[in-house]
N, C-alpha and C positions, 0 to 999 in steps of 0.2 A: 244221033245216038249210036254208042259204040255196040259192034255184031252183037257180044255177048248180053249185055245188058236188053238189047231187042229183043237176042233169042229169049230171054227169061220172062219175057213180057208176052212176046208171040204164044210163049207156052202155058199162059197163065189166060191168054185171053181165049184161047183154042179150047182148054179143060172147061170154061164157063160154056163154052159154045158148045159141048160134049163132042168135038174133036180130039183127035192130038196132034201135037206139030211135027214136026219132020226132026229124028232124031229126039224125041222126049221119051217119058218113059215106059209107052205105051210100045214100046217096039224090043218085045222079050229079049232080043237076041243081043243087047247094049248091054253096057256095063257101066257104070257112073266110075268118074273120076277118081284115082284114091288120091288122098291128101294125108302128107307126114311132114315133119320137122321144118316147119313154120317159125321165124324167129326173125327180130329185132338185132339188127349189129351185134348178132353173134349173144342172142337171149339177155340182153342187158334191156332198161330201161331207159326211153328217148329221152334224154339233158339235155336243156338249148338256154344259152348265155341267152349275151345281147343282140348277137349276130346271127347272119345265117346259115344255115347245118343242115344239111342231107345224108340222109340215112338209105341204106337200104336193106330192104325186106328178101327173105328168099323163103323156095319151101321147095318141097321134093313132091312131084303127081308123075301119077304111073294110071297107064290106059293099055288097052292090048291094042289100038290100032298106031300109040301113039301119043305125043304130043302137041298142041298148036300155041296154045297162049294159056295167061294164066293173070288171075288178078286181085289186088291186097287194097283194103280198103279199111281205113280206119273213120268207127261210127258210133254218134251215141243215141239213145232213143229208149223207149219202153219197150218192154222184153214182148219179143214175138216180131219187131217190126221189122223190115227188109232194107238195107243197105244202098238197095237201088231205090224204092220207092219213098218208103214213111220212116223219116229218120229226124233227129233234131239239131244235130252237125254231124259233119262227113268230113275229113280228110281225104282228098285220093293220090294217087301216085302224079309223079312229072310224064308216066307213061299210057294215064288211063285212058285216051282217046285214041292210043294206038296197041303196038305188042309190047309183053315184058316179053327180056332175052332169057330165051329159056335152051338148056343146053343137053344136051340129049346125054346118059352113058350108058345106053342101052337103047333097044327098040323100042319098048313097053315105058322108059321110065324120062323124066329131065329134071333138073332144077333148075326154074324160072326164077328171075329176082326182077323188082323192081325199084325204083327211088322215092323219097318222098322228099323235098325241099320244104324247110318249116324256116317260114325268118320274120321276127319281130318287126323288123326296120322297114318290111316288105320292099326291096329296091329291084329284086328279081325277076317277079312273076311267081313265086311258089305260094303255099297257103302261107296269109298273114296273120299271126300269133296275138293274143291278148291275153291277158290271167285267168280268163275265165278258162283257156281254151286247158289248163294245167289239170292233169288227172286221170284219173282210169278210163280208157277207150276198148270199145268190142273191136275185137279186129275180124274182118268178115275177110274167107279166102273163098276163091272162084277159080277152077280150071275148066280148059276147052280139049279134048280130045281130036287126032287130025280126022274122025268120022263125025264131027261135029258134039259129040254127046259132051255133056259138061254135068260138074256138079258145083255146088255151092253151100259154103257153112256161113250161116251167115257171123256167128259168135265162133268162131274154131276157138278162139283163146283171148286175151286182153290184154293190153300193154298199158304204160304210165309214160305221158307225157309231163314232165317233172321241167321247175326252175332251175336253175344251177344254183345252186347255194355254196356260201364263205365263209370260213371260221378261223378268226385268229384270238390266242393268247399272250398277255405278257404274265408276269409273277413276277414279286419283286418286294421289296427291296432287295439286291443281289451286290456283292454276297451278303448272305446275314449268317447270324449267328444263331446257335440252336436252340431251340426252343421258342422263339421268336416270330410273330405274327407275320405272315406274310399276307398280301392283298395281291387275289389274281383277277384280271378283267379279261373281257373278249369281246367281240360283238358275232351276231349270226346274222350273214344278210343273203338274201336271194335275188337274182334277175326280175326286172319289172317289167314285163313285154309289153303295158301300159304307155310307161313313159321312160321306157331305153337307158334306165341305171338300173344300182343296185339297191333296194332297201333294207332294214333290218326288219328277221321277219318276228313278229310281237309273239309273246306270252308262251312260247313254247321253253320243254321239258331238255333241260342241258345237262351232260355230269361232267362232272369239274373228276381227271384219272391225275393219278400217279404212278412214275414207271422209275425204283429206286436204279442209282446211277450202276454201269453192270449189269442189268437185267432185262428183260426182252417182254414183260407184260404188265399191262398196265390194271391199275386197281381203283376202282370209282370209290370217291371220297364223297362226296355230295350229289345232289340233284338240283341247280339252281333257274328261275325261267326268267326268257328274256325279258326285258324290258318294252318298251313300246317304241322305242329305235331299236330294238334290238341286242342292248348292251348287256353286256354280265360282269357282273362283279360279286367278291365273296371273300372271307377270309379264309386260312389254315394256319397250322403250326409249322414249322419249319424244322423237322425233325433230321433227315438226310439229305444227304446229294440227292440231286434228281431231277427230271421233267416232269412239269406240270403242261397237262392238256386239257382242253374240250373235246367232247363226244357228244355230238346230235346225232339219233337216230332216226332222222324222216318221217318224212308224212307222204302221202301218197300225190302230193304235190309239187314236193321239194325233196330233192332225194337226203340220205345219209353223208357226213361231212365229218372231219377229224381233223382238230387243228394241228398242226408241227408243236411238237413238244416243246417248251421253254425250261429250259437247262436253269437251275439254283444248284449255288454252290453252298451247302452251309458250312461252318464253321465252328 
């Protein structure tokens, strides 16, 4: 069992025994850990294809005697539960049985970062990915001070582990003429960390934009949902020049996707 994760255990069985352990919080003169500016590859949300993809985590803790380690733990479970003990999946770092590198720019303060390896195909050693694994995670941060004292949140904030999703359009007949039916299709598909393609993902909310030729913003014309491959199709009028696109905006599984405009020329 890794130091920290003991100490938290040592101090949990010590309060039962109406002790305190050495360096908990029973000793006035400590100061718990501060923890700030915690984030995902620069506060974005984790995306992972087919392949595999490491990330890293960092966050800023500040102690007065100091820094030692520090550690980021993604967990899911019923609200109350601990990260170390009672949880119902755990992600942890490629560095949890050891140190994250934590870099000092002051006495009192450092920023610790560490990796996480996520891969569907599992050929690494990192956590191995499944669809189920897609979706909102607590993220639990943990610092160590170099007088030992440490603090722990175990929910500090949440992240999304999301599929990579695909979006193309055609529109067409091109050129046509004005006034004149046009029929746009696409499909929407996402990463299958199941079985390492791509599928279309069913029955979701698509708007079919328009962005007239010369112009920089695009206008939703309809609301159309996928099909059960995932295909879309729909008509419109062919009124101007212009790009026709798709616009999915996510679910907390699959992120937001926007297809490349498809250029009609009308006439």
């Amino acid at each position: 069992m890794r130091k920290r994760a003991a100490f938290a255990l040592l101090s949990a069985v010590a309060a039962l025994a109406g002790y305190t352990a050495p360096g908990a919080y029973g000793d006035e003169t400590q100061t718990d850990v501060q923890i700030s500016d915690v984030s995902f590859d620069g506060g974005k949300n984790i995306v992972v294809g087919l392949y595999a993809k490491t990330i890293t985590v960092s966050g800023t803790f500040t102690h007065p005697s100091g820094i030692q380690d520090a550690d980021f733990v993604l967990w899911r479970g019923p609200a109350g539960a601990n990260p170390y003990e009672t949880y119902d999946d755990r992600i942890v770092s490629n560095q949890y049985y050891s140190h994250a590198d934590c870099v000092a720019s002051s006495a009192t303060t450092s920023t610790c970062s560490q990796t996480i390896s996520l891969e569907p195909d599992w050929k690494y050693g990192g956590t191995a990915l499944t669809n189920a694994h897609a979706g909102t995670w607590n993220v639990s941060v943990q610092g160590v001070a170099n007088d030992d004292s440490w603090n722990q949140s175990a929910s500090y904030t949440t992240t999304r582990l999301q599929r990579q999703s695909a979006l193309t359009v055609n529109a067409g007949p091109e050129p046509t003429a004005r006034g004149k039916t046009l029929t746009v299709t696409g499909r929407l598909t996402r990463a299958d960390w199941d079985n390492l393609d791509h599928r279309g993902y069913t029955n979701q909310p698509v708007k079919l934009q328009f962005r007239k030729a010369g112009t920089t913003t695009y206008a939703t014309v309809k609301t159309v949902y996928t099909s059960s491959t995932g295909n879309l199709t729909t008509t419109a009028t062919a009124s101007e020049d212009g790009y026709w696109r798709w616009n999915f905006a996510g679910t907390s599984t699959t992120p937001a996707v926007k297809a490349t405009g498809d250029f009609v020329d009308v006439q």
